[in-house]
Every structure is written in structure tokens, then in C-alpha cells.
N, C-alpha and C positions, 0 to 999 in steps of 0.2 A: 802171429796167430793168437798168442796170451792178448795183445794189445787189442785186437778187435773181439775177442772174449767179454772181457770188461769191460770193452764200451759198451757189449750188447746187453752187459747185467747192468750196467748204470743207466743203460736205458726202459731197462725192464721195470727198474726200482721206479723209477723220473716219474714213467706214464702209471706204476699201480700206483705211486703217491697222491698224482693228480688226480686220479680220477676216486682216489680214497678222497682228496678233498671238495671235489665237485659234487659228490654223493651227502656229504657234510652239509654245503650249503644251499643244494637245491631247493626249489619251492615244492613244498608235499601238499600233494591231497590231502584234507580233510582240517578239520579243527578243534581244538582241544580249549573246552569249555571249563575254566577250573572255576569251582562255587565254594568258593571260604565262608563257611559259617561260625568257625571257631576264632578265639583271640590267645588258644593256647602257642607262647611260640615257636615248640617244636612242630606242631602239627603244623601251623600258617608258612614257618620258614621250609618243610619240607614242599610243601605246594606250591611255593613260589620256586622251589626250587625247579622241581617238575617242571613248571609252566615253562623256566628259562630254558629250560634242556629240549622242551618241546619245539621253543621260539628258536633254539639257534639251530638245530635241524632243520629246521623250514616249514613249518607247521603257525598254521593259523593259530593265536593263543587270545584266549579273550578268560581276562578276568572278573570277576562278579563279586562285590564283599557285602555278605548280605548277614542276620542275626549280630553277632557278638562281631563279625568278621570284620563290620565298619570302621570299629576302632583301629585297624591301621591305615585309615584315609585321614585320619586325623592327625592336621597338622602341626597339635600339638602332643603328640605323640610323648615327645623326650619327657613333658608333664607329667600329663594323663597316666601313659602306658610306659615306662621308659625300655619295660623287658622287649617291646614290637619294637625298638627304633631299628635293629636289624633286618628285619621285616619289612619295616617302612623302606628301609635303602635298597632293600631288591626288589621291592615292586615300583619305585622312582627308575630303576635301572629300565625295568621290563617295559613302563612308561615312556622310555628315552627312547627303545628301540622299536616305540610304534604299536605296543599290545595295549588292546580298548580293555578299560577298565570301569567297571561300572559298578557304583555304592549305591546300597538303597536306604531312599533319604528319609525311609518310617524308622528304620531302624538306627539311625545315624541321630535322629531326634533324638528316640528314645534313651543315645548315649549320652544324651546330653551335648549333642554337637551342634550350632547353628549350619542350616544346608542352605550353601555351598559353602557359606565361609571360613570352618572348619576343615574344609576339604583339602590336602595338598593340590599344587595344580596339576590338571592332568587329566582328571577321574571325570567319569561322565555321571551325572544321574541315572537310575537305574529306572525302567517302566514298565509297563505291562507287554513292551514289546521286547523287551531280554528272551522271553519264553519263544519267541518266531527265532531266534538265534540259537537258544538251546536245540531246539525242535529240528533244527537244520538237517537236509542230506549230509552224512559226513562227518559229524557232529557227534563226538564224544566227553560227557560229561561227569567228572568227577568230583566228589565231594569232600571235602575236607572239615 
């Protein structure tokens, strides 16, 4: 009787873990639009942090670096910026795991960057058509 007791709580545990982990990896509705306009890097490495916790839930994540924010698509970051190279490594991550990224290339000038070839690879150009994406059913955008 003990013996089939415990297998039915080890069973119990098996199936709430699994579907504790399917619940983890699902695909979710909706997307989460992150707009880094700063180059401070508490503020950029919390956003990005967001973004990732957004992206490994299962959430659409698109990122945007727009004003000051450009300066971590810059490749020569460790230079330039050295305090964003941590910044730089989690948005290379979020980059690997398939999250669009997109710099805008007035402001990336203005940093002094040649566009694209300052850019890590990866990033997209930024257009007038980012805004059809913000604008999105579903579509939550936060600013940083």
C-alpha cells in the first residue's frame, strides 16, 4: 500500500513539473516591444534584462535602440563605451536567440557611428515602419 502511495506522489510531482515546464516554454500571445533610449547601463542592462525573461517565456520580443540607446550596437563598444560591454553581451544573446533588433541609423550617426559598419552583426536598420510594429494588436511597449 506505502509502495503504490509513492509512486502516485511521484507521479503527481513528474506531471505538476512537466507541465510547470511546458507552461515555461510555450508560445504567448502578444509582444513586447522594448525602446531603449538611454546609454545609462543600469537602466539598458535592466531592459535587456526584461526583454530576456520576456523572450524565454515565449513572448514575442523586438528590440529598438533608438536616441543615446544606439551606442550599444556599437561594435566598438569595449572603446567607445566600455561601461555597455555587458549590455552589449546580452543583447548579442537575445540576438542569438532570434529577437529583431533594430538601431536607428540618425541617431547612430549622430554618435558618431558609421551605419552599418559600426553596427554588431545582427541589428537591423530602424524605419518609419518600426511604428506598424509598435502599433501592433498585442503589442506592449515599454520605454527605457
Amino acid at each position: 500500500m506505502r509502495t503504490k502511495l509513492w509512486v502516485g506522489v511521484l507521479l503527481l510531482i513528474a506531471t505538476a513539473s512537466l507541465s510547470w515546464l511546458a507552461a515555461q516554454t510555450q508560445r504567448r500571445e502578444g509582444t513586447l516591444y522594448m525602446l531603449i533610449t538611454s546609454d545609462d547601463p543600469w537602466r539598458v542592462e535592466a531592459a535587456l534584462s526584461l526583454a530576456t525573461r520576456a523572450q524565454e517565456r515565449g513572448y514575442r520580443v523586438i528590440v529598438h535602440l533608438h536616441a543615446r540607446g544606439v551606442k550599444i550596437a556599437n561594435k566598438h563598444a569595449h572603446r567607445a563605451s566600455p561601461e555597455l560591454v555587458n549590455a552589449q553581451k546580452q543583447l548579442q544573446s537575445l540576438l542569438q536567440k532570434g529577437v529583431q533588433v533594430y538601431v536607428c541609423p540618425g541617431n547612430s550617426r549622430r554618435a558618431g557611428m558609421k551605419v552599418p559598419d559600426d553596427w554588431i552583426s545582427g541589428v537591423s536598420s530602424g524605419s518609419p515602419e518600426v511604428i506598424d510594429l509598435m502599433m501592433a494588436p498585442n503589442t506592449k511597449v515599454i520605454s527605457y
